[in-house]
Backbone as CSV, one residue per row, in Angstrom:
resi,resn,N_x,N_y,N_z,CA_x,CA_y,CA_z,C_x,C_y,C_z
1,UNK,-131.101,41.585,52.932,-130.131,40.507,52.953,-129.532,40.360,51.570
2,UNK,-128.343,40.105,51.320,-127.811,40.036,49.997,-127.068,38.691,49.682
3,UNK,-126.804,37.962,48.644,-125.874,37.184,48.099,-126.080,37.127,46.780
4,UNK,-125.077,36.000,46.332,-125.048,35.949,44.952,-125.932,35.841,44.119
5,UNK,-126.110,36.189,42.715,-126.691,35.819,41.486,-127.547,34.589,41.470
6,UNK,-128.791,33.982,41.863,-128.861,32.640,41.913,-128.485,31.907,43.377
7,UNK,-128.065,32.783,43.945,-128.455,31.991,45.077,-128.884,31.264,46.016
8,UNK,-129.351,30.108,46.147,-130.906,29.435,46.959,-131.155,29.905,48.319
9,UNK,-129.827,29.978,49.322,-129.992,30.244,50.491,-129.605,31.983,50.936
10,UNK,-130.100,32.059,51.964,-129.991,33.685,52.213,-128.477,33.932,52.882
11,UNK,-128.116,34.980,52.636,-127.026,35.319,52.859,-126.771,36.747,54.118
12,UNK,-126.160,36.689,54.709,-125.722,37.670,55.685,-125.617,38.993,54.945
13,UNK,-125.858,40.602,55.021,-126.176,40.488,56.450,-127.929,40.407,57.055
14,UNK,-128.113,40.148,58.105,-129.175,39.690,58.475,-130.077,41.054,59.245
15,UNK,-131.227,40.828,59.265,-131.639,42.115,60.234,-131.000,41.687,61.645
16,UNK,-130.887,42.633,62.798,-130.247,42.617,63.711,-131.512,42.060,64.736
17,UNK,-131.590,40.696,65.366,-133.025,40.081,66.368,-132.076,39.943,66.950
18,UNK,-132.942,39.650,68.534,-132.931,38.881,69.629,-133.734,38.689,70.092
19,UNK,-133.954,37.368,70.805,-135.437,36.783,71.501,-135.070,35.991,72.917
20,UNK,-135.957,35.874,73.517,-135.760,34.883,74.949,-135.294,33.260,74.479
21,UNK,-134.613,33.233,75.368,-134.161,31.385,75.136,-135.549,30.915,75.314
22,UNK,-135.920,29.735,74.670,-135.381,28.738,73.815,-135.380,29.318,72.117
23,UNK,-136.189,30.667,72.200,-135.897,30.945,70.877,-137.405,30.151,70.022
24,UNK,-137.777,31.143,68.834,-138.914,30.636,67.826,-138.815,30.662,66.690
25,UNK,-139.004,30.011,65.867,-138.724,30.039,64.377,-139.771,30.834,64.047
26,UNK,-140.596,30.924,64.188,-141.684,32.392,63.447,-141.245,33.522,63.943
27,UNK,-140.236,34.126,64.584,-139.631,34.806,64.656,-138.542,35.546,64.120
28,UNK,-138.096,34.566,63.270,-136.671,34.069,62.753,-137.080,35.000,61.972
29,UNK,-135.887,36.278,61.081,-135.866,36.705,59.561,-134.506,36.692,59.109
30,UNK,-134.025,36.401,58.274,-135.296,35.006,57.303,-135.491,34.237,58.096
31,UNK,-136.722,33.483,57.791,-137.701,31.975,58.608,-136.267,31.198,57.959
32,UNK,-136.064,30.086,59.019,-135.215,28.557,58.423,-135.810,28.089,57.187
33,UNK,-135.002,27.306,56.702,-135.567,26.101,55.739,-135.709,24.841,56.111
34,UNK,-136.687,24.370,56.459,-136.535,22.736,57.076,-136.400,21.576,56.233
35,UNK,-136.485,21.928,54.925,-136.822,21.064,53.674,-138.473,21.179,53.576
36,UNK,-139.585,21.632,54.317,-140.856,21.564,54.072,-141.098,21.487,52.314
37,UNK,-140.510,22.219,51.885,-141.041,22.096,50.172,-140.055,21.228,49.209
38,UNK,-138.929,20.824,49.780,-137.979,20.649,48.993,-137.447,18.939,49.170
39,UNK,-137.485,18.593,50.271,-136.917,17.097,50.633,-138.046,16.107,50.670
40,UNK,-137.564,15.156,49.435,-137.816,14.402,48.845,-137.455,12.927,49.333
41,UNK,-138.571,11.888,49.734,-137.894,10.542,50.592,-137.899,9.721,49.534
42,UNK,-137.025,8.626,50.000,-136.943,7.549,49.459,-137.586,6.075,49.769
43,UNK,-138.107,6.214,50.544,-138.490,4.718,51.643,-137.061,4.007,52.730
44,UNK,-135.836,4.938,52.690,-134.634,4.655,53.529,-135.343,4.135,54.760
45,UNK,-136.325,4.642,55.374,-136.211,4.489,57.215,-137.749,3.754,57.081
46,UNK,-138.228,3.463,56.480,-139.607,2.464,55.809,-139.595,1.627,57.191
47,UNK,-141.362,2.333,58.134,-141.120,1.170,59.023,-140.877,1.144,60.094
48,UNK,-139.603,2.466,60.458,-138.585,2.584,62.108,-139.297,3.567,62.472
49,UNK,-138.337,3.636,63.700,-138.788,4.928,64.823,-138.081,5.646,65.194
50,UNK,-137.939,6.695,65.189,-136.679,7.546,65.622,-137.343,8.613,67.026
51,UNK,-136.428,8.366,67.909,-136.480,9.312,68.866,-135.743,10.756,68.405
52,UNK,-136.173,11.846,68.399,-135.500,13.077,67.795,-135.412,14.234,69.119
53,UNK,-134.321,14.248,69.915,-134.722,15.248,71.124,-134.318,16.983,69.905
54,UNK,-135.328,17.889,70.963,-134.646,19.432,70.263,-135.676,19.154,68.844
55,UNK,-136.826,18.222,68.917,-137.075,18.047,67.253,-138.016,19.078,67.008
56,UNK,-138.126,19.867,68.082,-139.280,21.047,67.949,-139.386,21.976,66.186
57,UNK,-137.554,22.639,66.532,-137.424,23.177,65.239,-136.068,23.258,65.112
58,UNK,-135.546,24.102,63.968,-134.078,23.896,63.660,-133.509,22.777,62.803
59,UNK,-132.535,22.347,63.385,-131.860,20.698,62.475,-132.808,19.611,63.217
60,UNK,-133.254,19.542,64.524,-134.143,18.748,64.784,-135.274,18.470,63.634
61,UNK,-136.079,19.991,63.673,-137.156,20.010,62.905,-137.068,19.638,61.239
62,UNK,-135.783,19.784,60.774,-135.382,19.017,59.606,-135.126,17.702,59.722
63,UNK,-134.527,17.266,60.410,-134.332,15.831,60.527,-135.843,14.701,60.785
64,UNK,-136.810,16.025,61.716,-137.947,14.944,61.736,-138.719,14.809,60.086
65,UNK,-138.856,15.960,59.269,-139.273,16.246,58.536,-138.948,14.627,57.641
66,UNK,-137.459,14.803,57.172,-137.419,14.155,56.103,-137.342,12.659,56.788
67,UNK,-136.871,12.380,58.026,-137.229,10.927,58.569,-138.738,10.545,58.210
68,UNK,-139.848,11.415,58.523,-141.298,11.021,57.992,-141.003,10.497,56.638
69,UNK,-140.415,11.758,55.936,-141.030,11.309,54.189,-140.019,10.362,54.171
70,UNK,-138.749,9.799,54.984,-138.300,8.341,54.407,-139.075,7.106,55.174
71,UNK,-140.480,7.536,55.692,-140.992,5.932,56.324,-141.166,6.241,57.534
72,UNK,-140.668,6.956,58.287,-140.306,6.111,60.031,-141.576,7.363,60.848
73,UNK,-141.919,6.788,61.995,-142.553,7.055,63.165,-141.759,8.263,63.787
74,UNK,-141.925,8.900,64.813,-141.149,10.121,64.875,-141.852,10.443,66.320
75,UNK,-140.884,9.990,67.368,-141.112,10.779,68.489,-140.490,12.008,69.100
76,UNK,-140.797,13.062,68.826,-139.952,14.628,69.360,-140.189,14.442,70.609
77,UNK,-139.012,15.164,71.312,-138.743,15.249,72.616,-138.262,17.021,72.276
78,UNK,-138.397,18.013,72.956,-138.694,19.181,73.412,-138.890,19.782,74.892
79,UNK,-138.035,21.014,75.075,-138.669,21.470,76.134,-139.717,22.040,76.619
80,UNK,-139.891,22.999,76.084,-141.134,24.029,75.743,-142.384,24.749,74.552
81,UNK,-141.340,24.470,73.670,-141.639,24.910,72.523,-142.762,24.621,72.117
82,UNK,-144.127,24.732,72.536,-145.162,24.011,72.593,-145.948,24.123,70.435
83,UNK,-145.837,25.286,70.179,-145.885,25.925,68.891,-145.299,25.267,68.423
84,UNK,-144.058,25.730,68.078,-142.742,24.843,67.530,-143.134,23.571,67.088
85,UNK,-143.212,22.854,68.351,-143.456,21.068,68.079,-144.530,20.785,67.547
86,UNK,-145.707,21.101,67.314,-147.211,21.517,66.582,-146.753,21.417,65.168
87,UNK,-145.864,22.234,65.236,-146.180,22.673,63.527,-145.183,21.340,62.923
88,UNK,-144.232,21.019,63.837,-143.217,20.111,63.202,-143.936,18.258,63.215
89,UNK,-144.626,18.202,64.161,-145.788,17.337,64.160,-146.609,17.030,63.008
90,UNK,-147.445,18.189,62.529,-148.193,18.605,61.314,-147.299,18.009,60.145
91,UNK,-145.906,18.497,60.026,-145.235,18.078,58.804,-145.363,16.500,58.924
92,UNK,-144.607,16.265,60.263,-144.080,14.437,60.252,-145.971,14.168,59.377
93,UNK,-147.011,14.083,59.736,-148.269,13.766,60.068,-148.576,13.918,58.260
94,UNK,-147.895,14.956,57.729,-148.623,15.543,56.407,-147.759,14.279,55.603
95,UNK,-146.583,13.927,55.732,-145.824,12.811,55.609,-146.754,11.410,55.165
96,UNK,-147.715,11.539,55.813,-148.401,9.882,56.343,-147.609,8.906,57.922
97,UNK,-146.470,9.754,58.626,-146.851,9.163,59.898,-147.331,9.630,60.908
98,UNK,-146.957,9.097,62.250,-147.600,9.297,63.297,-145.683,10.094,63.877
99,UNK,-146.835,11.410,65.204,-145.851,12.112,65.915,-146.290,12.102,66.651
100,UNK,-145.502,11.998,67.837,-146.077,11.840,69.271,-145.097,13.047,70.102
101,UNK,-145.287,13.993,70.366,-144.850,15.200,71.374,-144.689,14.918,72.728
102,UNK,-143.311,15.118,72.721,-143.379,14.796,74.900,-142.438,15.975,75.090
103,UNK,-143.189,17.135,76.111,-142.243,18.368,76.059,-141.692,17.475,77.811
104,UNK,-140.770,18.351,78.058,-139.539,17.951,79.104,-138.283,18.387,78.762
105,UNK,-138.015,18.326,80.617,-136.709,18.530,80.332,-135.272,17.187,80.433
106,UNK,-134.609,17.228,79.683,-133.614,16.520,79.409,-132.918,15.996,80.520
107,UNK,-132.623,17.049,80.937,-131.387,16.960,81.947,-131.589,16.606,83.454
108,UNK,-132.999,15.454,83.108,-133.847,14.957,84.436,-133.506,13.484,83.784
109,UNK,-132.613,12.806,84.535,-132.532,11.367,84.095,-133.789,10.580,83.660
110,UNK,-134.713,10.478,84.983,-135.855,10.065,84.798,-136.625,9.904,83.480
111,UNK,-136.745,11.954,83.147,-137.746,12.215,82.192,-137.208,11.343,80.317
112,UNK,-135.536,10.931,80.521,-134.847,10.679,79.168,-135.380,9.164,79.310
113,UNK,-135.533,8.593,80.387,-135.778,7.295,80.130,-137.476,6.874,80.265
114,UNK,-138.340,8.035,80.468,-139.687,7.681,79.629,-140.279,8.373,78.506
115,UNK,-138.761,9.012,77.650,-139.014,9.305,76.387,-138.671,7.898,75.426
116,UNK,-137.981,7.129,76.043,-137.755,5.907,76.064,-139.010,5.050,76.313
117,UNK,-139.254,4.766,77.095,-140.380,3.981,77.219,-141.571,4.350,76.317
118,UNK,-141.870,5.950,76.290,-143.058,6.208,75.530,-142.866,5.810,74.128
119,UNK,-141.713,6.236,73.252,-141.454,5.713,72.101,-141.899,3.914,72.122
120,UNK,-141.615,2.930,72.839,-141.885,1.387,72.870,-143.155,1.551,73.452
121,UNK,-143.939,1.967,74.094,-145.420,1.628,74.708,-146.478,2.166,72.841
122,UNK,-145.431,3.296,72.501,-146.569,4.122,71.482,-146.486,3.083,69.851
123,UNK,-144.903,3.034,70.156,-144.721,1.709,68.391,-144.410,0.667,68.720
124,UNK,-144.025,0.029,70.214,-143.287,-1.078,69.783,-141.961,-1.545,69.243
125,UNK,-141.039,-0.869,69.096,-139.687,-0.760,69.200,-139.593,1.189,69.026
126,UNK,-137.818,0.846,68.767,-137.109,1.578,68.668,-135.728,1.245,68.120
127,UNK,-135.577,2.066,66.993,-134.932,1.912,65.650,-133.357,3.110,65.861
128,UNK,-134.307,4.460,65.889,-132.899,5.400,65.978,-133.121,6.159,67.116
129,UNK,-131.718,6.598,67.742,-131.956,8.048,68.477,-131.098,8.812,67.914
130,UNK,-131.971,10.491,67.702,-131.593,11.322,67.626,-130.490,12.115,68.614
131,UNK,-129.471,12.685,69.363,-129.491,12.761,70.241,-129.159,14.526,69.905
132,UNK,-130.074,15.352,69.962,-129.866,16.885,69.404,-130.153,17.987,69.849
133,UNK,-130.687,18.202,71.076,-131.313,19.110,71.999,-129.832,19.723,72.234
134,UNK,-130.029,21.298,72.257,-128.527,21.375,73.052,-128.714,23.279,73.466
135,UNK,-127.831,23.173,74.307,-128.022,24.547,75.145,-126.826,25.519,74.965
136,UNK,-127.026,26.434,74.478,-125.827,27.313,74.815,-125.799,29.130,74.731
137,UNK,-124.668,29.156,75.636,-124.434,30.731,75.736,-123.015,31.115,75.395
138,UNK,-123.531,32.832,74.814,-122.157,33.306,74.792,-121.836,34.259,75.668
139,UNK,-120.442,34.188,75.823,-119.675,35.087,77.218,-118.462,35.779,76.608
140,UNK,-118.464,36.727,77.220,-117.091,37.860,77.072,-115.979,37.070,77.552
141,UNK,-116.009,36.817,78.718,-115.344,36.370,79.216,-115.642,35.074,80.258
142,UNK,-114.491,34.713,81.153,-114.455,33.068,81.780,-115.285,34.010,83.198
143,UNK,-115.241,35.058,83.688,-116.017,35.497,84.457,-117.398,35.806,84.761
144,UNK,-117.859,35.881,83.238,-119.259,35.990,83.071,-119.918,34.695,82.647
145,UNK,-119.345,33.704,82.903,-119.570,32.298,82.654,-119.966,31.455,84.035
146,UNK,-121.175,31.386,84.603,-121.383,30.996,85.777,-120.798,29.610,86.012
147,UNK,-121.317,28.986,87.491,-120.969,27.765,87.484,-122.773,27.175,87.148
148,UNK,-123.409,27.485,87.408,-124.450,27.442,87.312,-125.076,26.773,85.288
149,UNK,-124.313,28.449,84.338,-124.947,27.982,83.567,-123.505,26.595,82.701
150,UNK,-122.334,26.518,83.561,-121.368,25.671,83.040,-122.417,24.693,82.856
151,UNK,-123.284,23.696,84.362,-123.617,22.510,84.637,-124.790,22.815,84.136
152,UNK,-125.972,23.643,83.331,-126.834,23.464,82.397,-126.508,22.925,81.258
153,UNK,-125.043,23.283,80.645,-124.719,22.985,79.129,-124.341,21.620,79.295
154,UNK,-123.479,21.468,80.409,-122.959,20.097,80.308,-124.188,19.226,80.453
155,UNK,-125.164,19.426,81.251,-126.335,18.517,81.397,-127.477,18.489,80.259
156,UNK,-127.405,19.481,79.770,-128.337,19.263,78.614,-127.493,18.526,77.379
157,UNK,-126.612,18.860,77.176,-125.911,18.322,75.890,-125.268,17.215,76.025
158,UNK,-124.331,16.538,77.425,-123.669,15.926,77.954,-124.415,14.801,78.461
159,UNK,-124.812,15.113,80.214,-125.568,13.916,80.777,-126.718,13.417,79.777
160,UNK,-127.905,14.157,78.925,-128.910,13.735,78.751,-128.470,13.082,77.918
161,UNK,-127.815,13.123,76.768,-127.285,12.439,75.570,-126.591,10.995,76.362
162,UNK,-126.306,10.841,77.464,-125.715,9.498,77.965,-126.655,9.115,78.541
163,UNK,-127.714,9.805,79.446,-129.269,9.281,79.788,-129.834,8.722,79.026
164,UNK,-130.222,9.016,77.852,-130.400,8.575,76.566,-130.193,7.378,76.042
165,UNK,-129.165,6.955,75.735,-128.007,6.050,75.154,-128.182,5.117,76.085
166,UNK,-127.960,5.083,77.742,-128.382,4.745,78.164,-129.621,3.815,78.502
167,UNK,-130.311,4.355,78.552,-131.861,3.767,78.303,-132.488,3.031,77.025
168,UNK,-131.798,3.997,75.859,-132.328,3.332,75.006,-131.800,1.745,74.505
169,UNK,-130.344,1.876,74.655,-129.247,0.378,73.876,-129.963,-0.478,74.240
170,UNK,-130.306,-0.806,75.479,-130.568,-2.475,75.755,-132.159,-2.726,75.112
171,UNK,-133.090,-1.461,74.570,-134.232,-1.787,73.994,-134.023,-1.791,72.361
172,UNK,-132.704,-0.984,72.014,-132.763,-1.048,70.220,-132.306,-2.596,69.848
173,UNK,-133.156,-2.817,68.711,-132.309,-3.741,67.798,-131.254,-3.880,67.112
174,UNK,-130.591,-5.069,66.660,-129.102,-5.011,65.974,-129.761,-4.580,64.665
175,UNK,-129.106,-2.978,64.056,-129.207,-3.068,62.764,-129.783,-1.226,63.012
176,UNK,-129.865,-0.977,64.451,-130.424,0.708,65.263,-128.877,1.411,64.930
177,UNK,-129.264,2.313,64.917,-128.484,3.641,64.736,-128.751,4.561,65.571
178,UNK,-127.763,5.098,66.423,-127.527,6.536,67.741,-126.835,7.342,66.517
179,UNK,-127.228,8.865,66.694,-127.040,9.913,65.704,-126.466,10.920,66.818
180,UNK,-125.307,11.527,67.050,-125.484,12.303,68.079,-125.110,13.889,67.240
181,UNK,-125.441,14.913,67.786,-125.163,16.239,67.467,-124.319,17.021,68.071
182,UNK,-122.491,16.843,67.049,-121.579,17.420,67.607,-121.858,18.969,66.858
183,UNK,-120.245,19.894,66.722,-120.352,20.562,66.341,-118.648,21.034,65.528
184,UNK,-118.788,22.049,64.923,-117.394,22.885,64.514,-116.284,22.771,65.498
185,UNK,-117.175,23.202,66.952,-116.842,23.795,67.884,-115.928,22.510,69.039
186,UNK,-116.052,21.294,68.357,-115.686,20.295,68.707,-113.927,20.128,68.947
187,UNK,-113.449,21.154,67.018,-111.945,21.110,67.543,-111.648,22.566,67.051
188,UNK,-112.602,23.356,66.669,-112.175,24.783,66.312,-112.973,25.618,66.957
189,UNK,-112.568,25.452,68.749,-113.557,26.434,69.731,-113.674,27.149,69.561
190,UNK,-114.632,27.999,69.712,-115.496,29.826,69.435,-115.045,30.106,70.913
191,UNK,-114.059,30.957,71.228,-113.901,31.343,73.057,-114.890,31.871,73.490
192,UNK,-116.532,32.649,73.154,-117.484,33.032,73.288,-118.111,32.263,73.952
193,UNK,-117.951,30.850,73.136,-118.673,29.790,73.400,-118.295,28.677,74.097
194,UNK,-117.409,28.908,75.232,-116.540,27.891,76.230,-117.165,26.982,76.383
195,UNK,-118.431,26.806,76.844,-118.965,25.905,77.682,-119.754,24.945,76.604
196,UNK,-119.872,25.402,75.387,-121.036,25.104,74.344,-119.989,23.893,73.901
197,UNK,-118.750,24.946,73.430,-117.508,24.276,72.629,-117.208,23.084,73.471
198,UNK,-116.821,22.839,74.825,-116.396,21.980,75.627,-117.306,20.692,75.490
199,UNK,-118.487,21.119,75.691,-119.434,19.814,75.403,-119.352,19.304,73.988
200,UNK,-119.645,19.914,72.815,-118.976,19.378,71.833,-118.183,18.362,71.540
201,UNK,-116.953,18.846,71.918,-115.670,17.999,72.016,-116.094,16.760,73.024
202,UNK,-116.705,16.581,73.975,-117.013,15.153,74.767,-117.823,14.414,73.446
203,UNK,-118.783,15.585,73.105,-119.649,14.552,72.247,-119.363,13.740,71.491
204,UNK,-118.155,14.282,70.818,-117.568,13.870,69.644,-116.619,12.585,70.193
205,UNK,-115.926,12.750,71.025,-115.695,11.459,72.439,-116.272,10.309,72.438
206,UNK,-116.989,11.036,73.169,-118.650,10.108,73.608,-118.720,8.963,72.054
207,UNK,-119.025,9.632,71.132,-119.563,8.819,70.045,-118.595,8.078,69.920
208,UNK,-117.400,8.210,69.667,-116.150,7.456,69.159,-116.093,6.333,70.134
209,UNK,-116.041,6.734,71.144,-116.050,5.542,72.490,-117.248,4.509,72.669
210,UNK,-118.734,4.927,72.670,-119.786,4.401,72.632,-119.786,3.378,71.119
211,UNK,-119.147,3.668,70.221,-119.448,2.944,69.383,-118.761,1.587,69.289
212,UNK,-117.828,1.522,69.420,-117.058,0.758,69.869,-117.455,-0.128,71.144
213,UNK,-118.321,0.759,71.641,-118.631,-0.101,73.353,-119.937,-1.181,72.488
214,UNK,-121.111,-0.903,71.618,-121.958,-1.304,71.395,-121.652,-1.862,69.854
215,UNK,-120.705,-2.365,69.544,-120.648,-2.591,67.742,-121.119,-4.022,67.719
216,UNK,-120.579,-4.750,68.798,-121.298,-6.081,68.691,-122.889,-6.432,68.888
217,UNK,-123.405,-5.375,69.765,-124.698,-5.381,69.308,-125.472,-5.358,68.098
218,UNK,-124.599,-4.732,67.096,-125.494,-4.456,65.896,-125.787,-2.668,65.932
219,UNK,-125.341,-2.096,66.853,-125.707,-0.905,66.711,-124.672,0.065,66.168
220,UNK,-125.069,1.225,65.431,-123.936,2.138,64.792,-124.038,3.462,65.727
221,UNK,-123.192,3.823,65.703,-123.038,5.428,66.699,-122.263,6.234,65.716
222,UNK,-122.823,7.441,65.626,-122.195,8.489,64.700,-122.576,9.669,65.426
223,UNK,-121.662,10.805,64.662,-122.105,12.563,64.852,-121.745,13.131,63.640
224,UNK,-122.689,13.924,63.951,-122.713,15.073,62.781,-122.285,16.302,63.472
225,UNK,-120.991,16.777,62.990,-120.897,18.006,63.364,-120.920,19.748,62.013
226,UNK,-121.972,19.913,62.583,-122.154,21.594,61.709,-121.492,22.341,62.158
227,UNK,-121.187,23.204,61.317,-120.867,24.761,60.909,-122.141,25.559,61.720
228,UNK,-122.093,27.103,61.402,-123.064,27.777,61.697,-124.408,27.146,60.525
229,UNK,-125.527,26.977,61.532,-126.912,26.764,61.124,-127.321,27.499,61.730
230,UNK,-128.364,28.307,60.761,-129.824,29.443,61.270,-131.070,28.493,62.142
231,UNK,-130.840,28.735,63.428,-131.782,28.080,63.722,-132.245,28.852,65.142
232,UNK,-133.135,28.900,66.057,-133.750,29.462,66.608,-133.109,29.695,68.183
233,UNK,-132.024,28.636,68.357,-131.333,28.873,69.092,-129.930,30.052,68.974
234,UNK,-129.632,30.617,67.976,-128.589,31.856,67.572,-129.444,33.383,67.696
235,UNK,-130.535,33.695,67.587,-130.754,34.854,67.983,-131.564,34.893,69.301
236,UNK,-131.308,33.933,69.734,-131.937,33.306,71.730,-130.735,33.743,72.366
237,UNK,-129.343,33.200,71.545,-128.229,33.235,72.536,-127.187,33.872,72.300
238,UNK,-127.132,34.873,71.058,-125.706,35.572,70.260,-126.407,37.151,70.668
239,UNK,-125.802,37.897,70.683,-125.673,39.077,70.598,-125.974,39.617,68.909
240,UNK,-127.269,40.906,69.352,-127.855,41.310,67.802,-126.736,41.371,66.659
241,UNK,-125.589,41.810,66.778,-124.951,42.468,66.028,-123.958,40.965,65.412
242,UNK,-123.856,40.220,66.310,-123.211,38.859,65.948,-124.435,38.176,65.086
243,UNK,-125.529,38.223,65.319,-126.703,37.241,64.672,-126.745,38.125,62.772
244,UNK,-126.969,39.411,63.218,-126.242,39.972,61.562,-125.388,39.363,61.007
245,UNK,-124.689,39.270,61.427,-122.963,38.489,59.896,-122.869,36.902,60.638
246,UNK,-124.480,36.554,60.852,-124.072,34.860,61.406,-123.760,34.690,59.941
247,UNK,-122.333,33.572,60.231,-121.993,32.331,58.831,-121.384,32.861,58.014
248,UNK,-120.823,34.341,58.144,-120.152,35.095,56.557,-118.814,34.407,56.806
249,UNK,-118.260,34.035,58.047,-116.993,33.881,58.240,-116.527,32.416,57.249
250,UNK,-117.861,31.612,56.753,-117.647,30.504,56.556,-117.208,30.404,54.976
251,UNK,-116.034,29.854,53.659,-115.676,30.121,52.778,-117.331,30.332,51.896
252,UNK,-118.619,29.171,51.979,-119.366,29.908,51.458,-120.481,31.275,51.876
253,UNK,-119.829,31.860,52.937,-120.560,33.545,53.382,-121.386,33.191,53.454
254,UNK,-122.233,32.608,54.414,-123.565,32.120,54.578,-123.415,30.899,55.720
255,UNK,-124.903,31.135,56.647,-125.230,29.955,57.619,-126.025,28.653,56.830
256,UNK,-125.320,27.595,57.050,-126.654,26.633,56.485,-127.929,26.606,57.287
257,UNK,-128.589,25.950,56.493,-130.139,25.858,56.812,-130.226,24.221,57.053
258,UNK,-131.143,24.347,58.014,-131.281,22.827,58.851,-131.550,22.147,57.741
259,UNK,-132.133,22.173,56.425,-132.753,21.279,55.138,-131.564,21.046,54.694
260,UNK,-130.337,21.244,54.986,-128.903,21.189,54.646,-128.366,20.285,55.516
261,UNK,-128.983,19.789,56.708,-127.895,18.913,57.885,-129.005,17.805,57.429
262,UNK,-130.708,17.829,57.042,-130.984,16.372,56.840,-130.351,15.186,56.157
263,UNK,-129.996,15.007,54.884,-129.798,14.266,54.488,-128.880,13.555,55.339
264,UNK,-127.866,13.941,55.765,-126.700,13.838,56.502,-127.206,12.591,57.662
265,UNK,-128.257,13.034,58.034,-128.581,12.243,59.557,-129.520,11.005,58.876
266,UNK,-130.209,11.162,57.872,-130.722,10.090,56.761,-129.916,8.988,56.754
267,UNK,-128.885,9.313,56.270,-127.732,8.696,55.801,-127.249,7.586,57.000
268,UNK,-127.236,8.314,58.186,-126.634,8.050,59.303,-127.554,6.757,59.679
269,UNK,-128.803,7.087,59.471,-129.380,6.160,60.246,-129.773,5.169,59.343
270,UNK,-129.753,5.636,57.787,-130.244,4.123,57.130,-129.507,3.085,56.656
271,UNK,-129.605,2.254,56.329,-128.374,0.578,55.659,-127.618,1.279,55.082
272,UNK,-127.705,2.227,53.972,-126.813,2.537,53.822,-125.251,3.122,54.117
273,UNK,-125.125,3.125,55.440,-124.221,3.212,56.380,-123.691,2.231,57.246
274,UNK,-124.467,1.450,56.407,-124.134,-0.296,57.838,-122.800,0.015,58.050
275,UNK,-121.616,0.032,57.425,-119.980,-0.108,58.053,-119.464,1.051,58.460
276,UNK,-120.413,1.810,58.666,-120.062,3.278,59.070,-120.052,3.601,60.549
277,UNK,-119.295,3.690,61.347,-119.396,3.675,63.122,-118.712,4.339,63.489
278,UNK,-118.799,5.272,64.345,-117.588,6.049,65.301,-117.228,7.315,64.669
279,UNK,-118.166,7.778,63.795,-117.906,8.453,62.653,-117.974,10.169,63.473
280,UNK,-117.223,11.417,62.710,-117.656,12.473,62.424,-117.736,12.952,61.434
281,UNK,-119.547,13.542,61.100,-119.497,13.932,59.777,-119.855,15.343,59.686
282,UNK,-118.437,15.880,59.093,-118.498,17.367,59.257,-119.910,17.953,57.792
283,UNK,-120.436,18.690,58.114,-121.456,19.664,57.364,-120.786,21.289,57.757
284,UNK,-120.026,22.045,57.001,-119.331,23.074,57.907,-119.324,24.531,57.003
285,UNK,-119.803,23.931,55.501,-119.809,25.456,54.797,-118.456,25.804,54.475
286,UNK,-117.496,24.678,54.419,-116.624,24.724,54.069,-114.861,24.859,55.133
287,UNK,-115.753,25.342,56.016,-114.481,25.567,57.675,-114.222,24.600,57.840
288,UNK,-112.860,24.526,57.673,-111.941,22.954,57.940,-112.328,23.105,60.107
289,UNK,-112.931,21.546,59.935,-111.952,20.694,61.582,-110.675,20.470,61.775
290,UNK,-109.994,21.140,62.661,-108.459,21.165,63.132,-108.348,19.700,63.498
């Protein structure tokens, strides 16, 4: 792998992987960066609880990371990833809090609203949701694009994120923060990525609209939308030769690393954002949003 002089993060090109969906970070070369050695808390989230779906690994697994070292409780929601969520557990835990693992699937109304409940039976409120689990494939074309896996993407990224939101508003307090996980792809679609890109763009919707629906509550709604991030879902779902030059396209030639989208969601969810609502906050490596 090569980049510049001093470089911190790794640079394209990459060895050429592929793995079965959902994809593993001990798999990964290079391994992600989650911030494990590097992110540093402040006492920002001192106290709360954050629901984190997808918090297995990736930007999830960064976001739970440094939510521990700023204070807060940390419930991951996951599908499978049974490993994955272990080790990201271990961090929240090495932190000084408590992680509580509920694998499931999302895109079961039911199962989003007793990730809900379990978060209030296990702390007693609920402070933030994460909303970050997300599914996607790439296609040649609109033909090799089922209908099948259309209504997986939309339901994992789409319905569950409103299952969610859902369930959770009428239990958060005024002063809670919803975090949702848009993308690039929101207004500068990848045609590879039709179905990925499409949900995106609702998300980014979704938040703008939801926030506004709930401001008198006291609650803030935001998204973060990234650029290419190395994370365990790109050599699950890209083609070997695409997972090589992931992120060169971006002005800094390189994918960020999930220890790169934490702060971002920090931000999102602590006071320090009180007048901040309806927001998109691009993280992109430099690729302008159209």
């Amino acid at each position: 792998m090569s980049g510049k002089a001093g470089s911190k993060h790794p640079k394209p090109p990459f060895p050429e992987q592929s793995q079965p969906i959902p994809g593993f970070t001990d798999e990964m070369s290079p391994r992600p960066d989650h911030g494990e050695e590097s992110y540093k808390g402040n006492g920002r989230l001192s106290g709360r609880v954050a629901i984190i779906t997808g918090g297995d690994s990736g930007i999830g697994r960064a976001v739970a990371i440094a939510f521990a070292r700023e204070g807060a409780d940390v419930v991951i929601a996951y599908l499978c990833e049974d490993q994955d969520a272990a080790e990201t557990a271990a961090w929240v835990e090495k932190a000084g809090r408590r992680a509580v693992l509920l694998p499931g699937d999302i895109k079961d109304e039911a199962h989003c609203g007793s990730i809900v409940e379990r978060a209030l039976s296990e702390f007693g409120r609920l402070d933030v949701l994460v909303n970050n689990a997300a599914h996607q494939m790439t296609v040649n074309s609109i033909d090799e694009l089922s209908s099948e896996e259309w209504d997986i993407t939309f339901r994992t990224n789409v319905y569950a994120m409103f299952y969610l939101c859902k369930a959770a508003i009428p239990r958060m307090p005024a002063g809670s923060a919803i975090i949702n996980t848009s993308s690039i792809n929101a207004t500068d679609p990848s045609p590879s990525l039709l179905a990925y890109a499409a949900t995106k763009g609702a998300i980014a919707n979704f938040t703008a609209g939801l926030a506004g629906l709930v401001a008198e509550k006291g609650i803030r709604v935001n998204a973060v939308a990234p650029g290419p991030i190395w994370t365990p879902l790109i050599p699950s779902t890209m083609q070997a030769e695409k997972v090589k030059e992931f992120g060169k396209n971006t002005p800094l030639g390189r994918p960020g690393q999930p220890a790169e989208l934490a702060p971002t969601f920090v931000l999102l969810a602590s006071d320090e954002s009180s007048y901040t609502t309806g927001a998109l906050y691009e993280v992109t490596g430099g690729r302008p949003m159209l």
